[in-house]
C-alpha positions as CSV (number, residue, x, y, z in Angstrom):
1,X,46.4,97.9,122.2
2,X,43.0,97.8,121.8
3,X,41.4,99.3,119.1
4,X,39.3,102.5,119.7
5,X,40.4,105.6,119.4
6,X,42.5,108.1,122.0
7,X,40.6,106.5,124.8
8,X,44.0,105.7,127.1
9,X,46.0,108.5,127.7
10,X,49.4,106.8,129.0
11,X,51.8,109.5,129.7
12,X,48.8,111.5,131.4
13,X,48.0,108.3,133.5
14,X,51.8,107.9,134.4
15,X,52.1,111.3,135.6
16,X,49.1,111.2,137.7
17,X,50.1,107.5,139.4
18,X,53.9,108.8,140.2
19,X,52.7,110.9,142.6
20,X,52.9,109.8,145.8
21,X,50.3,111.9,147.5
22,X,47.5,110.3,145.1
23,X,48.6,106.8,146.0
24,X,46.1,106.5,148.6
25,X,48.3,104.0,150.1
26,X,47.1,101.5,152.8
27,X,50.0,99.2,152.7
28,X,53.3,99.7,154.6
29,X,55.6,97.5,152.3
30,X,58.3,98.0,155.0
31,X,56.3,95.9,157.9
32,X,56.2,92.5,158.5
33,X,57.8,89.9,156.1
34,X,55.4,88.2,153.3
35,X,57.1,84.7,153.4
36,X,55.8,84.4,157.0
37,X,51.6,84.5,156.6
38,X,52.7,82.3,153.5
39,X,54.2,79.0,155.2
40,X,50.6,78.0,156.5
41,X,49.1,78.6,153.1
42,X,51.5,75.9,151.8
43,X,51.3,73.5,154.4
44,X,47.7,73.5,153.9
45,X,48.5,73.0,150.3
46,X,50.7,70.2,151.1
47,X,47.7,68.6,153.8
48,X,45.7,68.1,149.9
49,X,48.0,66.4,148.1
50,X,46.9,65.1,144.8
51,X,44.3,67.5,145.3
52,X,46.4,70.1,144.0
53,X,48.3,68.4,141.5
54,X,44.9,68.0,139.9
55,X,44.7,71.7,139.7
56,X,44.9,73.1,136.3
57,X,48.4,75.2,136.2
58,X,49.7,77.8,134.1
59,X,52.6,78.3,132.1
60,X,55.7,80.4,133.9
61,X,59.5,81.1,132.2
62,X,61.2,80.1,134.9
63,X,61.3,75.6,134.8
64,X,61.3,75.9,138.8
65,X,58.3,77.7,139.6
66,X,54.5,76.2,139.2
67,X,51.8,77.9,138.9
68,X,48.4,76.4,139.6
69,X,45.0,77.9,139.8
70,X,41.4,77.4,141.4
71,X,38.2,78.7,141.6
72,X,35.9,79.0,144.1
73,X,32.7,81.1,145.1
74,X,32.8,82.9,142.1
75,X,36.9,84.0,143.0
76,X,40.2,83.0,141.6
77,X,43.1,82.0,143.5
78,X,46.7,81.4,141.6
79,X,49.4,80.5,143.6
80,X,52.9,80.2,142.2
81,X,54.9,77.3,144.2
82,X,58.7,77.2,144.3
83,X,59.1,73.4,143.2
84,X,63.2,73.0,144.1
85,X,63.1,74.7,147.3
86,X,59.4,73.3,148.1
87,X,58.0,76.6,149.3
88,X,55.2,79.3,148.3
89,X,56.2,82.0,146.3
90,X,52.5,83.8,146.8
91,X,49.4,84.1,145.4
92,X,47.4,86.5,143.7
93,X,43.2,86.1,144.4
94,X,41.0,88.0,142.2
95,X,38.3,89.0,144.8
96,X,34.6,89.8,143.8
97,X,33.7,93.2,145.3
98,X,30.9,94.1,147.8
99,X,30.5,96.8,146.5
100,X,29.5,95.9,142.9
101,X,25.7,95.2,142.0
102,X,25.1,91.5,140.3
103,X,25.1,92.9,137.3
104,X,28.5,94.1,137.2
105,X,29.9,91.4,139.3
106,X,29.9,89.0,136.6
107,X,32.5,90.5,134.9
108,X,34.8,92.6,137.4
109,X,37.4,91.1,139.9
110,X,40.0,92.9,142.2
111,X,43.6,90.9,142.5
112,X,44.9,91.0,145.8
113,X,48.6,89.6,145.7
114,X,50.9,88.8,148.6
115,X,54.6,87.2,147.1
116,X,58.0,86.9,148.9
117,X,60.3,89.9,149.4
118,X,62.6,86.8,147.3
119,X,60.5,86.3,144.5
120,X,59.3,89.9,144.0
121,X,60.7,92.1,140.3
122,X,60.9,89.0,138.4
123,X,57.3,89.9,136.5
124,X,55.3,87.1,138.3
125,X,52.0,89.0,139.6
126,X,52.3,90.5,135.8
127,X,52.1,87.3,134.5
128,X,48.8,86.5,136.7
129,X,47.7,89.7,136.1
130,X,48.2,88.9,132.1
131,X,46.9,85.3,132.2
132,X,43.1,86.9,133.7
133,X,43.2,89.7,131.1
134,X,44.0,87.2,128.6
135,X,40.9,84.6,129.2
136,X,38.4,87.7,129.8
137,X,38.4,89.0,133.1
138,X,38.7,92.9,133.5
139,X,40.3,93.8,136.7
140,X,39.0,96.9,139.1
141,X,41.4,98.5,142.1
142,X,40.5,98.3,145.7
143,X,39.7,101.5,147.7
144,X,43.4,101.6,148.6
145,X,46.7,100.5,146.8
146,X,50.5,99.7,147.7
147,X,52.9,101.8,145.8
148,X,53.6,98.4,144.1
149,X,50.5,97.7,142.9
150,X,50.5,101.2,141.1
151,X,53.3,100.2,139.7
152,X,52.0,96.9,138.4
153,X,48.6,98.3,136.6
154,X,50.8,101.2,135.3
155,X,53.0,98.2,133.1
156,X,50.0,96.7,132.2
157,X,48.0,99.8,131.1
158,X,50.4,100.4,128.0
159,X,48.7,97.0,127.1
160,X,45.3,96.9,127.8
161,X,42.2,99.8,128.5
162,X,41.9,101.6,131.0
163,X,39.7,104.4,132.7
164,X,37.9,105.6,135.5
165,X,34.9,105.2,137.5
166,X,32.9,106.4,140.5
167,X,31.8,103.7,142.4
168,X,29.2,104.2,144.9
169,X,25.8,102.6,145.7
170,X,26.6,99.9,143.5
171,X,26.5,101.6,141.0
172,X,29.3,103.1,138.3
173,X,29.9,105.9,136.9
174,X,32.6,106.6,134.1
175,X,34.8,109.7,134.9
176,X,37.0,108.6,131.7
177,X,40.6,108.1,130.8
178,X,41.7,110.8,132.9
179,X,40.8,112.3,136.4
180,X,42.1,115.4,138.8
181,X,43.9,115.1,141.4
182,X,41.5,115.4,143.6
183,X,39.3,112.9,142.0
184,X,42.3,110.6,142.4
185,X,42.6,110.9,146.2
186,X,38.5,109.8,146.5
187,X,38.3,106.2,147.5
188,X,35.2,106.2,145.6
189,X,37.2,106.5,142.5
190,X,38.8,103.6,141.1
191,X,40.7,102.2,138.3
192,X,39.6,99.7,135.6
193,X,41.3,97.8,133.0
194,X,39.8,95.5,130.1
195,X,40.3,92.1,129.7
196,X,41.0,90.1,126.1
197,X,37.8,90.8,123.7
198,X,35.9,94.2,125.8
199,X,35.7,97.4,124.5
200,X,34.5,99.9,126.4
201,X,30.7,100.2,124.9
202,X,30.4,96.9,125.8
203,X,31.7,97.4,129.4
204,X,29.5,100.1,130.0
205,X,26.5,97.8,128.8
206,X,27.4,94.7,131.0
207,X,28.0,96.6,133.8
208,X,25.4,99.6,133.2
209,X,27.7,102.2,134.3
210,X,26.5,105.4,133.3
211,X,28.6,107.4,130.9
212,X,28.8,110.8,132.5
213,X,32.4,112.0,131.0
214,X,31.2,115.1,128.3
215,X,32.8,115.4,124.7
């Protein structure tokens, strides 16, 4: 837990997210079926061959699954590869955002994951999620979020910062630790969380986000 003081409020922030009226939710995780849109991403990974051996990988728990990662444009793609049955598991990208001045978008990505209905509850988008954390990146929601992806940065917020910003004209504003519900339910309001060596002070002076949240 990082080390300033009374700046993450987690029992507040798990309240808030278990609502589902705040969700702002944009994805039906009853429609479709992820392992579809997924078979072309691995046949295209097959198509490179060596290419993606050469990938750097990261380390899973489970012997039969391989992670491997890229960069590309600034963005990070990890996809996780089921090595017995010789199929994709899914992939998490960790998107720059459009909405973000060049300042800020040197230091702020926002995963996107898409994993088999199979594969899903066994803490692999965790692990991602952890492994960006871990080397640096901090981590911003989208506009919208599936009830899962809640879920996820609720885990990971008993480990790492977070807080709240308004994000408009490129610019960022820190609402703090906590916001009301009706705060919540703006899309320009989103969530950030801290990657391996920030504090807040320093995000604030990386990204210039003005701190507007009163003592």
């Amino acid at each position: 837990m990082p080390p300033w003081p009374a700046w993450l409020s987690f029992d507040a922030l798990r309240r808030r997210f278990l609502r589902p009226t705040e969700l702002r939710i944009d994805v039906d995780p009853k429609k479709g079926r992820p392992s579809e849109p997924l078979t072309p991403v691995y046949e295209r990974m097959r198509a490179m061959g060596d290419r993606v051996q050469d990938l750097p990988a990261l380390r899973l728990h489970d012997p039969d699954l391989r992670a491997r990662f890229r960069e590309a444009d600034g963005e990070t793609y990890v996809y996780i590869e089921d090595v017995r049955h010789q199929r994709l598991v899914g992939y998490t990208v960790f998107n720059r955002l459009i909405e973000l001045d060049r300042r800020a978008d040197r230091h702020i990505r926002a995963p996107h994951s898409q994993y088999d209905p199979a594969y899903q509850r066994r803490g692999l988008a965790t692990a991602v999620y952890r492994w960006a954390l871990d080397c640096g990146m901090c981590l911003m929601s989208g506009a919208r979020q599936s009830p899962g992806a809640h879920a996820l940065w609720l885990r990971l917020g008993r480990d790492y910062a977070t807080g709240f910003v308004d994000l408009r004209e490129k610019r960022l504003s820190y609402l703090g630790a906590e916001v009301d519900d009706d705060t919540l339910s703006q899309l320009h309001t989103r969530m950030f969380m801290l990657g391996e060596g920030w504090t807040l002070e320093r995000f604030a002076s990386e990204t210039r986000m003005a701190m507007l949240e009163t003592a």
